[in-house]
C-alpha positions, 0 to 999 in steps of 0.5 A: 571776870567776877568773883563768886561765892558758892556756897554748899558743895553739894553736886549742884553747887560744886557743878556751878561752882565748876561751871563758872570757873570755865568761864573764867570767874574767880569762884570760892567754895564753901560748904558747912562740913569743913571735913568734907571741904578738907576731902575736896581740896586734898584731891580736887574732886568732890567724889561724895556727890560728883565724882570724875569731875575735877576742879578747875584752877579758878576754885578755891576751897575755902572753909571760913564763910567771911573769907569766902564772902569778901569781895564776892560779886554774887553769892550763890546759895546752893543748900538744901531748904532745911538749911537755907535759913541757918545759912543765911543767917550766918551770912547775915552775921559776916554784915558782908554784902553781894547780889544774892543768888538762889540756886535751891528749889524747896518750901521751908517746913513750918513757915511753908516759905519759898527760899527767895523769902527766906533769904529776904527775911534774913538778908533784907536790903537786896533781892535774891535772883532766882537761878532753877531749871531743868540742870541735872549736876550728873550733865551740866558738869559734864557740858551737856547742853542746858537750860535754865531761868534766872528770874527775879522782879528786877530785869536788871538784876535778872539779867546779871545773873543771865550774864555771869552764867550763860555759856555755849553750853548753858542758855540762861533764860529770864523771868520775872516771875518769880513765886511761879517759876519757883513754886513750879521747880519745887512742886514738881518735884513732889509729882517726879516722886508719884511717877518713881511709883509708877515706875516701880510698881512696874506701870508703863509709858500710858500712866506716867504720861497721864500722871505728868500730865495730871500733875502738870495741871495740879501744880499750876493749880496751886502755883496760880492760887499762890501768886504764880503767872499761868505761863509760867508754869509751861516753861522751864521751871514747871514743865520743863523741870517736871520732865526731867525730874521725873524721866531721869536716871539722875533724878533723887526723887524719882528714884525715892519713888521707885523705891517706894513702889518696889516695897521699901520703906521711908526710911530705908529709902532715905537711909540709903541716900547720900543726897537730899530728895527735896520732894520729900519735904515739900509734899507736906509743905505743898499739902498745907498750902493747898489746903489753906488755899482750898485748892485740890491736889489729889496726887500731892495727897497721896504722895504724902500719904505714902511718905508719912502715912506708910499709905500702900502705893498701889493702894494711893494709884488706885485711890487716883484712878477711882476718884469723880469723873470730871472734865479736863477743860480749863474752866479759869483761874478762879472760883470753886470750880477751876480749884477743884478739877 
């Protein structure tokens, strides 16, 4: 048995939260909103993000972030990744230790850093494994069988984050590449918004086949271009999660996507949501890094039109369907001509 510290009560770090509680782990949850930790601890249930799920014995709600942390084992950092640095930082501060844990997909704005670096930046000294996957909360905290990676440089450390997370019910992989299977679980959810477009303008089952497909090839692309293995972006983090953000019900940014395509705005999309659709941001961030890479990737393009340049959808679909002629044959990982397919 281990003590874990979770932090953000959110629906993924409640589920894994949950999840390691079942397996015996002594778990503390914390998140920033002390209003809504009081809510979860009054009915040991976290009804804003994963309601009918209740909390087992081995979870304590604890809202002051040093108690949270003494004595944890692992530190799970489960927060968007506009706000991972912030709650990094507050970590850093408590001068308390653990094998950190990044359970967050996304690129920070303005750096255009993946969360791992960010956590390096601001907790220097060990390094952060790397937990992401295709693990909707909605069927993980339900038991519902899964997989995922745990991927960091060190097998070491890989594998003990393997070993407090697998179950009959979780299968955790390791890799250790880590900017590959971390850029493919946040890229892809950038696609998983084009194909909500898809479906709600009322396209069918041939052109989200081709959009996955296309945009399977863009974010190994660009992944491979930032220091990401090619494989890599063939398993579970890449195609792996790209399916399953993109077909599910349960998936946010899917769901921004078919809000779009049905003609609402930016911002009555978000305005209607209660949690973060990561896709958002990271379109602009993936938009950037292509471009300081000289790297083509005509679906992000068009997704971040959409998003900030209130680009019609069907306008951007089309724009997608309209452009050069080309071979789809692999032609390398290097020089103009592979960048630009």
């Amino acid at each position: 048995m281990s003590r874990v510290a979770v932090l953000g009560a959110g629906s993924w770090g409640t589920t894994l939260a949950v999840h390691l509680a079942q397996a015996e782990h002594e778990v503390r949850l914390w998140d920033i909103d002390s209003a809504h930790l009081d809510q979860i601890e009054g009915c040991r249930e976290n009804r804003k993000f994963l309601a009918g799920i209740a909390l087992p014995e081995g979870i304590k709600v604890q809202p002051k972030l040093e108690v949270a942390l003494d004595g944890a084992e692992f530190t799970l950092f489960v927060v968007p990744s506009h706000g991972m640095r912030g709650c990094a930082e507050r970590v850093a501060a408590t001068g308390l230790s653990s094998q950190w844990v990044c359970a967050a997909k996304g690129l920070e704005l303005g750096t255009l850093k993946r969360m791992t670096e960010v956590l390096a930046e601001t907790l220097p000294g060990v390094e952060a494994v790397l937990l992401v996957g295709p693990s909707h909360a909605e069927e993980v905290s339900r038991g519902l069988p899964t997989s995922i990676v745990a991927a960091a440089a060190s097998e070491t450390q890989a594998r003990r984050v393997q070993e407090l997370c697998a179950s009959p019910r979780l299968r955790v992989y390791t890799n250790r590449d880590v900017a590959g299977c971390e850029y493919g679980a946040g890229l892809k959810n950038v696609i998983a918004i084009a194909a909500g477009i898809c479906d709600g303008l009322g396209y069918g089952d041939n052109t989200k086949g081709a959009l996955l497909t296309r945009g399977l090839a863009e974010i190994t692309r660009l992944g491979v271009a930032l220091g990401g293995r090619r494989e890599t972006f063939y398993g579970l983090t890449g195609m792996g999660d790209l399916i399953t953000t993109a077909i599910s019900r349960h998936s946010r940014n899917r769901l921004v996507g078919e809000r779009l395509g049905r003609g609402e705005t930016v911002e009555q999309v978000l305005a209607g949501m209660v949690m973060v659709a990561e896709g958002v941001n990271t379109a602009q961030a993936a938009y950037q890094l292509a471009l300081q890479r000289g790297v083509e990737t005509p679906i992000t393009e068009q997704v971040r039109s959409i998003l900030l340049e209130r680009k019609d959808p069907r306008a951007a679909l089309e724009a997608l369907m309209a452009r050069e002629l080309k071979s789809e044959e692999w032609k390398g990982d290097t020089g103009r001509v592979a960048a630009q397919d």
